[in-house]
Structure formats: structure tokens, C-alpha cells
C-alpha positions as CSV (number, residue, x, y, z in Angstrom):
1,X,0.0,0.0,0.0
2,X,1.3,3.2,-1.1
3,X,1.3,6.0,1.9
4,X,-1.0,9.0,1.7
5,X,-3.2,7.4,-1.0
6,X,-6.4,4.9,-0.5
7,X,-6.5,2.1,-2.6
8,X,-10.0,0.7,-2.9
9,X,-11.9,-1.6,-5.2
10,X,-13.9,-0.4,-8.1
11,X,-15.5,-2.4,-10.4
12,X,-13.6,-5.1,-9.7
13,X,-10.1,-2.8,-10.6
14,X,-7.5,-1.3,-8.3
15,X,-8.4,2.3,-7.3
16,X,-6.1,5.1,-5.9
17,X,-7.1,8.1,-4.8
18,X,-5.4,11.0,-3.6
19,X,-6.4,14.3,-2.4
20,X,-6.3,17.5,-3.8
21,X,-4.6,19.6,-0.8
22,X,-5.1,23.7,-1.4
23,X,-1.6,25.1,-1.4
24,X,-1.3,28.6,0.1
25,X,-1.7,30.8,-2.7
26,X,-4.9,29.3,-3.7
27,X,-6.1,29.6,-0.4
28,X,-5.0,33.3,-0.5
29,X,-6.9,33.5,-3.5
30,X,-9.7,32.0,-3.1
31,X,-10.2,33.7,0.3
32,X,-9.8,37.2,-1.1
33,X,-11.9,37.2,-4.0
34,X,-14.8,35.7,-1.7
35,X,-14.3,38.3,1.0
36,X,-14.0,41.2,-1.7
37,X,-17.4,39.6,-3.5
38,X,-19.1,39.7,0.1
39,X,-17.5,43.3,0.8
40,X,-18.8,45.1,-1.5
41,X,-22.3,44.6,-1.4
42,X,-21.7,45.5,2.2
43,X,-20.0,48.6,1.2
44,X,-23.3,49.8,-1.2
45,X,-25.3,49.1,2.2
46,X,-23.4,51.5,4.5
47,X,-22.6,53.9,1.8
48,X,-25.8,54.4,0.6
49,X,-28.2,53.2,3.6
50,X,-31.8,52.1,2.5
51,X,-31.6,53.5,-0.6
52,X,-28.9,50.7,-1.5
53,X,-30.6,47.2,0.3
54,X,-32.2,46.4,-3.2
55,X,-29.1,47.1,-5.0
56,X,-27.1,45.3,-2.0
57,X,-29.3,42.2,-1.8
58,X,-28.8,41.7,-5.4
59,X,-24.9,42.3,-5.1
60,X,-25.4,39.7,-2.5
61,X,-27.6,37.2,-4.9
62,X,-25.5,37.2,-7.7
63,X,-22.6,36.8,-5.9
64,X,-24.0,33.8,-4.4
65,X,-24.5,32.0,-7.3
66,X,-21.6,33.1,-8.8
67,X,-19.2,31.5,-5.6
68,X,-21.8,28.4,-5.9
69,X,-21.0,27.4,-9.3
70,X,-17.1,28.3,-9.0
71,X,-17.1,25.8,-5.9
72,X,-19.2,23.3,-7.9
73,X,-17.3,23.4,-10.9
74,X,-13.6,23.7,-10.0
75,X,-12.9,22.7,-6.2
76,X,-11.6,19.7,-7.1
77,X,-11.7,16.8,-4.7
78,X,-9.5,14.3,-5.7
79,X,-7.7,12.5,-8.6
80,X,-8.4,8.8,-8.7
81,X,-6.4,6.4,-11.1
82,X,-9.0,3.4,-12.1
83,X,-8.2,0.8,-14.4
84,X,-7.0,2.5,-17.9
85,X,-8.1,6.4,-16.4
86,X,-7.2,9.2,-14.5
87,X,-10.4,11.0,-13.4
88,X,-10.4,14.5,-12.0
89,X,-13.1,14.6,-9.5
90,X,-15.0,17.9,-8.7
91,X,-18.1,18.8,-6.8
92,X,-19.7,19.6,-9.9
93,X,-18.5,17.2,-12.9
94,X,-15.7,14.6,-13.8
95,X,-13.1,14.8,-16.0
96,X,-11.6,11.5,-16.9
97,X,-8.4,11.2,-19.2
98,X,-7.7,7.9,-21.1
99,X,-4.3,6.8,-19.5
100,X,-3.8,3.9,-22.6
101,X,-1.6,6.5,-24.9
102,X,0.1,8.1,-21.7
103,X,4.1,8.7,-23.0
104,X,5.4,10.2,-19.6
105,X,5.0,11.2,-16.0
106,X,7.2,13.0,-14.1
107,X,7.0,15.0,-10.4
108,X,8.1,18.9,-11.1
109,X,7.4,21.1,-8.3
110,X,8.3,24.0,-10.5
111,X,6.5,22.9,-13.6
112,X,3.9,25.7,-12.8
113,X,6.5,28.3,-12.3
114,X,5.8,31.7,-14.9
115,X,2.5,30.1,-16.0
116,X,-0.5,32.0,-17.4
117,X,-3.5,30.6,-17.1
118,X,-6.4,31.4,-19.4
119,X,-9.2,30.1,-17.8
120,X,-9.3,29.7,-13.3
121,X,-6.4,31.4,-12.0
122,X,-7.4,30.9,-8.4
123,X,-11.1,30.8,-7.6
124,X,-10.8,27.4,-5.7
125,X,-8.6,25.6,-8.3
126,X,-6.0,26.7,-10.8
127,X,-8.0,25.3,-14.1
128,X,-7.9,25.8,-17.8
129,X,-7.2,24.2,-20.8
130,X,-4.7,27.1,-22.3
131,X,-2.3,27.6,-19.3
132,X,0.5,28.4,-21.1
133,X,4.7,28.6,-19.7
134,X,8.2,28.7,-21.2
135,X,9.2,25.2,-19.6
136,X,5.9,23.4,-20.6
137,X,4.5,25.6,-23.9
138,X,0.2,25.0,-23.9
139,X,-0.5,22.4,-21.3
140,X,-3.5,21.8,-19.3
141,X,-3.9,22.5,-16.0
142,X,-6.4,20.8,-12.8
143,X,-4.1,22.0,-9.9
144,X,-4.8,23.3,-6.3
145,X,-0.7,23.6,-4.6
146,X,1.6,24.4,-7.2
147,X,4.5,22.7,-5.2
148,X,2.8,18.9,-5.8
149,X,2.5,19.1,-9.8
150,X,3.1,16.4,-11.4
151,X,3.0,16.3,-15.7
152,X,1.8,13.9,-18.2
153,X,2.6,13.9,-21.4
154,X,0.1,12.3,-24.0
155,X,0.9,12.8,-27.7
156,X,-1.7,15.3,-28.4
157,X,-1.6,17.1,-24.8
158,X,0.0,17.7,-22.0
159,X,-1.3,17.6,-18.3
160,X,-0.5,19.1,-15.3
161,X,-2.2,17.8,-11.9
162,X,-1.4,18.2,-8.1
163,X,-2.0,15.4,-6.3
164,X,-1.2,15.6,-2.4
165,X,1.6,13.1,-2.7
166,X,3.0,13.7,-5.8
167,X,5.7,10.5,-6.0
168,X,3.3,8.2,-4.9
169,X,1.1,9.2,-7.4
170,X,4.0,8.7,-10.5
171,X,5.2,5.7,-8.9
172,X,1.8,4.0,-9.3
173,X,1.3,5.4,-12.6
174,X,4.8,4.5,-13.8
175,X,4.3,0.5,-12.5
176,X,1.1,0.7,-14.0
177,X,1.7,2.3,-17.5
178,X,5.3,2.7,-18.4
179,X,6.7,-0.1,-18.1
């Protein structure tokens, strides 16, 4: 049994799952941008008194469902390896990556170094399928701590995850598919 991981049985394969840990820039991220969507409906209601609690409590409405489906659909939860896939799992959806043409995994704690991201830069996940860097060129991108990436290279894509124990993670991947 690998450390840090669970290994259960699905569907009659071998399972790992690890756990997408926030790193603490996400965390910083995430945490402003809430308390700045919160804040300034707040600052409409002292600033403008009762003549602001409509335009407040719709601040207040939108941003509600705007934090609810950025939780839903990038928080992500975990990144299980079952059978011949890798599946991203968030609140919201799944996305599961065929693992049968994988070419190469490796751990890079800096692999996310310089990167612009063109979709989620921070809103509970760093997401998007145009993150772009010197080191990697266009890659995607399901991360949540920078410092655990690990990247797999496909032959029409390139894939950058953060799995909380990042050389457990290639180790099982490596046994299972390259070698």
C-alpha cells in the first residue's frame, strides 16, 4: 500500500485516490476574492443606507450563485487512477483522461513556475485548458498547490495535476503504464 493514497476496489479494478490539498496561494486566492465579492455589497449598504438594500441584496444574490458554481465546478476533490483512467473529480463534474496512450509522467514542483492561465487562475482551483509557460509551452492545468504538480505527457496534450503526494502518485502510474 502506497502512503497517503487509499486504494479501494472499483468495479472489480485497483483504485487510488489521492487528495487534492489547497496550497497557500490558492487559499489566499480564493479567500480574497470571496471576502471582496461579500464586501462590496456591504460597502453599497453602509454607503448608501436604504436607498442601497435592493441594490445590496442583489450584489449579494448574484454573488451567491456566482461562488456556488465556482465551488461546484472547480474545487476539485481528488484525482483517482482506475483501471486504464485518470479522473479528476469535482463537486460539480468529472473529467476522466484515457491513460492507454500516456508517453510520460514526471514529479516537477516548479512545472507551474511563470505560467499564465487562461481560464481559473485561483477561484478554488488553478484550471484551464490554455495555461500556457516557457518550460511546458500549452498544457493543461487541474491543480490546487503548485508545489505537488506532477505532468503527463500524451501525444496530443499535455497535463499538469497536483496530487497531495505527488511521488506516490508517478510511482503508481509509472508500475502501472510505463513499463
Amino acid at each position: 500500500m502506497v502512503p497517503d493514497s487509499k486504494r479501494t476496489k472499483v468495479e472489480g479494478d485497483c483504485s487510488s485516490q489521492f487528495r487534492a490539498t489547497w496550497g497557500a496561494t490558492l487559499g489566499w486566492i480564493s479567500a480574497s476574492t470571496v471576502v471582496l465579492f461579500i464586501g462590496f455589497p456591504l460597502i453599497l449598504l453602509a454607503a448608501g443606507g436604504n436607498q442601497m438594500l435592493i441594490l445590496a441584496l442583489l450584489g449579494w444574490a448574484i454573488t451567491l450563485g456566482l461562488l456556488s458554481w465556482a465551488f461546484l465546478s472547480q474545487f476539485i476533490r481528488r484525482y483517482v487512477i482506475s483501471g486504464d483512467q485518470l479522473v479528476v473529480e469535482r463537486f460539480g463534474a468529472e473529467t476522466v483522461f484515457a491513460l492507454e496512450s500516456l508517453q510520460s509522467i514526471e514529479e516537477d514542483p516548479t512545472a507551474m513556475v511563470g505560467t499564465y492561465v487562461m481560464s481559473n487562475g485561483g477561484l478554488f482551483a488553478f484550471t484551464g485548458k490554455r495555461c500556457r509557460s516557457r518550460k511546458l509551452g500549452v498544457y493543461e492545468a487541474y491543480a490546487t498547490d503548485r508545489k505537488n504538480c506532477v505532468i503527463l505527457r500524451f501525444p496530443d496534450r499535455t497535463l499538469v495535476i497536483t496530487p497531495e503526494n505527488p511521488t506516490s502518485f508517478v510511482e503508481i502510474l509509472r508500475s502501472s503504464w510505463l513499463s
